[in-house]
N, C-alpha and C positions, 0 to 999 in steps of 0.2 A: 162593713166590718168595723167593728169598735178599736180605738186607736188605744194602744199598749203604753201605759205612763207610770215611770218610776218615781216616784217621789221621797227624798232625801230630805227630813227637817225636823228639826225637835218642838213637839206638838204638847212638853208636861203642863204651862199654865193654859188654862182654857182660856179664861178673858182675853189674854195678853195675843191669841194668835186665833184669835175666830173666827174673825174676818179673809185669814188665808183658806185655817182648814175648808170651813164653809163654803170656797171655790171648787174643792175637790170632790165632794158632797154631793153637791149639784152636779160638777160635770158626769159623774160618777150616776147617780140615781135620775137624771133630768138628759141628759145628754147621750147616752150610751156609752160612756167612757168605760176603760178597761184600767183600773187606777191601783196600784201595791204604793207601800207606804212603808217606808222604813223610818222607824221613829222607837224611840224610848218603850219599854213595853208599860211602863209606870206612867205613862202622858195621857192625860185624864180624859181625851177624847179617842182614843185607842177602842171603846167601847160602839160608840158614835160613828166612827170609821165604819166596822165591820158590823153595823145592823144595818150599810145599805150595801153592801158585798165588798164593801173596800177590803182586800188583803193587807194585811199589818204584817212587817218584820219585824221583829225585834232585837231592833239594830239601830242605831246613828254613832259617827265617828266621833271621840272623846280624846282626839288628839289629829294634828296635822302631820303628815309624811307617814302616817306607820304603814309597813306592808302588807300587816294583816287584816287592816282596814281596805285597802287598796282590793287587795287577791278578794274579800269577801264581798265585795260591789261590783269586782268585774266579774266572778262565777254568778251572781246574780244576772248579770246584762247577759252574760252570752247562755242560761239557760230559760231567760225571761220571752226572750225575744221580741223587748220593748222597743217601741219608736222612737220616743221619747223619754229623756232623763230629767227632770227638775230640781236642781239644789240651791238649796235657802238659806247655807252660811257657809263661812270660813272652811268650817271642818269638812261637810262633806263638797264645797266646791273643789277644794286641793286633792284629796281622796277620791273623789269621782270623777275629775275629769282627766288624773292620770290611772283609773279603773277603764277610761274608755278608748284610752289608744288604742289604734286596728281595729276596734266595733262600729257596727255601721248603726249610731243609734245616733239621732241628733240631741246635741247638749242644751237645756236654757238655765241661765241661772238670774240670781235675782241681788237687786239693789237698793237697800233701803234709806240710805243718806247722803244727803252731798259732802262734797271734799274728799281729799285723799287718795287721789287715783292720778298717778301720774306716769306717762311712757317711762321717763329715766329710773322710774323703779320698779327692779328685778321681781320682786315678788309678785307687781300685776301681773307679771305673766304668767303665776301659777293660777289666776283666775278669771278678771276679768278681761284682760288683753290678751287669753291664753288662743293660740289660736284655734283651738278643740270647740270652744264656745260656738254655739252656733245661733242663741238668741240669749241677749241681757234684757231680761227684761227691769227698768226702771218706775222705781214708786212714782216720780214726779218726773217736769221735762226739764227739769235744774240740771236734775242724774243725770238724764238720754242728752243733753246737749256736754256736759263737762265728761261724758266719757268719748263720746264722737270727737270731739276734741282731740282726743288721747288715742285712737285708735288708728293706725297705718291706711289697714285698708275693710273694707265692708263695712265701714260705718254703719248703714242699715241697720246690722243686726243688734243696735238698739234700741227699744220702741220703749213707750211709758204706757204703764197701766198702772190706775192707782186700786189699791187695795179698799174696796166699799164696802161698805155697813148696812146691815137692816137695820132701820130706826127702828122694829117694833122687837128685835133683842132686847131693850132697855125699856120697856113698856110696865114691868112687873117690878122696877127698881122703886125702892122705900126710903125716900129720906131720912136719916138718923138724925137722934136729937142730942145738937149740939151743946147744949145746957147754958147759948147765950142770949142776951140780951134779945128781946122782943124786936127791938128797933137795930139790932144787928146789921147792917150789908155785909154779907160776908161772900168774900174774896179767896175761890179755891185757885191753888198752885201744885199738881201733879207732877212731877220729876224723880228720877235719880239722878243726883248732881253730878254734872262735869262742865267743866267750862263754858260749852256751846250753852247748855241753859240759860245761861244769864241770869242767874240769881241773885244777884250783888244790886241789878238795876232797878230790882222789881223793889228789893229794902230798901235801898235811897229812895225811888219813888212815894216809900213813906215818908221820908225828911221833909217833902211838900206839904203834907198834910198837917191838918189843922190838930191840933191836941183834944179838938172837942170833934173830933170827926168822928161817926160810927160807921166807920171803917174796918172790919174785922181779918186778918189775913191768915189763912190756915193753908200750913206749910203739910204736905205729905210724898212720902218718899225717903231713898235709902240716901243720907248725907246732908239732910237737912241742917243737922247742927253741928256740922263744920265749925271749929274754932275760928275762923276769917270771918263767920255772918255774925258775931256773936257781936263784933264792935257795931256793925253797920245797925243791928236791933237795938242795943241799949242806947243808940243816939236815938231812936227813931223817938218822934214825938206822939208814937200809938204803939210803943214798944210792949206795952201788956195786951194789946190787941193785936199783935204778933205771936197766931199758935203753933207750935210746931207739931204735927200729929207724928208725926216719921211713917214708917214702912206697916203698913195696913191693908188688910183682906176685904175692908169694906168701901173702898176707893169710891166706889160707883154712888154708894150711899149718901155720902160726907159731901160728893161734887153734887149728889139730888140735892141734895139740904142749903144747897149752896143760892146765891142771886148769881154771881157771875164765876169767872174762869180766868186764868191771868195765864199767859207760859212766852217768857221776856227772852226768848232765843234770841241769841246774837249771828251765829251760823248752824251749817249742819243738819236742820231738821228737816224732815220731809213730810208732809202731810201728817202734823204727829195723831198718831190715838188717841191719846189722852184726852188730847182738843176735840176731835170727833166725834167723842163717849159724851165730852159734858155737852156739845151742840145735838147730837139726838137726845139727850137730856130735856133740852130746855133749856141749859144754862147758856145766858149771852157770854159771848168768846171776846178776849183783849189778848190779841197776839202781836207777834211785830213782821215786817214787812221784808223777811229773808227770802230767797230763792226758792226755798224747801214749802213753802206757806201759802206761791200761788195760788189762788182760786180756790184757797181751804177758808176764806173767811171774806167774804165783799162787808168793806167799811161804807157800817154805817146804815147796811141792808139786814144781813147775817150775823154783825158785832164789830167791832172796833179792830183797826190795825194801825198800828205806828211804827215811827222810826226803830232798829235796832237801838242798841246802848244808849240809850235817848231813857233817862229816870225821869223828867218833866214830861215829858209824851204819856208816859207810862200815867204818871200820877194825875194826870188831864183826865185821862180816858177812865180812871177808876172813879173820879169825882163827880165827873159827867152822869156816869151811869145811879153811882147814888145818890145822889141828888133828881133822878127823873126815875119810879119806879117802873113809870109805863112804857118807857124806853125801853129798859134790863127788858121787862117781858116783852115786849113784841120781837124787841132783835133775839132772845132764845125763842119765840116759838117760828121765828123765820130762819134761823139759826140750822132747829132741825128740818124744816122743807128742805133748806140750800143740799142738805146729806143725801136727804130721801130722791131729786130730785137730781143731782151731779156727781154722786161720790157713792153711787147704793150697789149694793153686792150683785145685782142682775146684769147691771153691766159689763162691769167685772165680768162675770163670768163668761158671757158671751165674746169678750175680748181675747180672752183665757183659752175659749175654744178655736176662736178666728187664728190666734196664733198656732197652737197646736198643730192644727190644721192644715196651716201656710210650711211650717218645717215639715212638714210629714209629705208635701206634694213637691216641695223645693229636692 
């Protein structure tokens, strides 16, 4: 008998979430899953869904507490008669799992960053500490150990599974021409800026560098040119070698075009995408050495990792790299083995299934 699974998540940018959808897919068309999907009816793989029989609602919650949010997921649950419920954010974990009180549907929900999950606040318990929850599932084992932490009792019910990649999604990506210099190394930085990024360290990292370096740094993403970076570039001594592209549709392109990868995280991240996009790339990876970042990058095999808030580490590892070309390329093209090889969607999915599985026999 094929197992009954709700699915709760907003599916609009394709790139940004293909490595989830892509689970569902699979279980769905590979597996015998029984898969409904409540997602935005504008979410650009809503097509993709239902040419493998995925049912699509045309629904996700666009606010927390409301009741008619609530009443339209639980007349779903009680006329679905789902096993299983899966929710992928805020909105629908608060709304779905007070839509499942008195249903005998087991709950999993999902987490994608460390920090911020603490027993003495009230709100976990509208989610992850809620006790309705009946599997967290964890991006990395940073999350599954800092929520165990936090949790009274069943600690179990958090396991990590990382969200994996087909390298050969990126296979048909086109480098764009950047219109620099021949002898260029250019240095991509993917982000929408908040703190955890660590943007500030990756700039001073150029305060190291030489004034005759070709060193090229292209900034892309939403808050690039924050009035704060604006001091830390005009000292820099490759401050015209400092590009700011901002918020761009061609991300994948710009990081093809690229030698390397930079993302100077201080905390919070967890196996980012970004970094994963440019390592099935080919592009060698300079990340830093947070909890979120385990086994997303072996220094020195896969690319470079250094201390957090460390701008000299930072500015080491970018020098290093261009200055050795044959370095840059071998650690990207081992870069993308390490994906294809520890972090790729098959497993995933099979992890995906073994849990499902496990809640539906528990």
């Amino acid at each position: 008998m094929s197992i009954k699974v709700l699915v709760i998540a907003n599916y609009r940018p394709t790139v940004a979430v293909r490595s989830e959808a892509e689970i569902f897919i699979a279980l769905q068309k590979d597996f015998g899953y029984d898969i409904t999907i409540m997602t935005f009816a504008d979410s650009e793989y809503v097509e993709r869904f239902k040419s493998v029989g995925i049912r699509v609602i045309d629904f996700h919650p666009e606010a927390k507490f409301k009741p008619a949010y609530i009443r339209r997921i639980r007349e779903e649950l009680c006329t679905g008669n789902y096993q299983v419920m899966h929710l992928f954010n805020n909105k629908a974990m608060i709304n779905g799992l007070l839509a499942a009180i008195n249903i005998p549907v087991k709950v999993a929900i999902y987490r994608g960053y460390t920090g911020n999950i603490n027993w003495w606040d009230p709100f976990m318990y509208l989610k992850y500490l809620s006790p309705r929850v009946d599997k967290i599932v964890c991006l990395v084992e940073a999350i599954r150990v800092l929520i165990r932490k936090n949790l009274f009792f069943n600690k179990d019910k958090a396991i990590t599974i990382n969200k994996g990649h087909d390298v050969n999604w990126y296979n048909n990506t086109v480098p764009v021409d950047l219109g620099l210099p021949q002898n260029a190394f250019k240095i991509t930085c993917v982000a929408n800026i908040r703190p955890m990024k660590g943007l500030q360290y990756l700039l001073k990292a150029t305060h190291y560098l030489s004034k005759d370096s070709n060193i090229h740094i292209l900034l892309m993403g939403r808050g690039m040119d924050h009035p704060r970076f604006k001091k830390l570039i005009d000292d820099s001594p490759i401050k015209n070698q400092i590009i700011n592209l901002g918020y761009r549709k061609d991300v994948l392109n710009v990081v093809k075009a690229s030698d390397a990868f930079v993302l100077p995280s201080i905390k919070g991240e967890a196996i980012t995408k970004s970094v994963i996009e440019a390592m099935c790339l080919e592009v060698a990876p300079i990340i830093t050495d947070i909890p979120g970042n385990v086994g997303l990058v072996i220094d020195g095999d896969s690319g470079l990792v250094v201390p957090p808030h460390n701008a000299k580490a930072l500015a080491d590892a970018m020098v290093k790299l261009s200055s050795d070309k044959d370095l840059t390329i071998r650690l990207g093209k081992k870069a993308r083995e390490h994906i294809d090889k520890n972090l790729n969607t098959r497993d995933t999915v099979k992890a995906f299934d073994a849990m499902y599985k496990d809640l539906v026999a528990s």
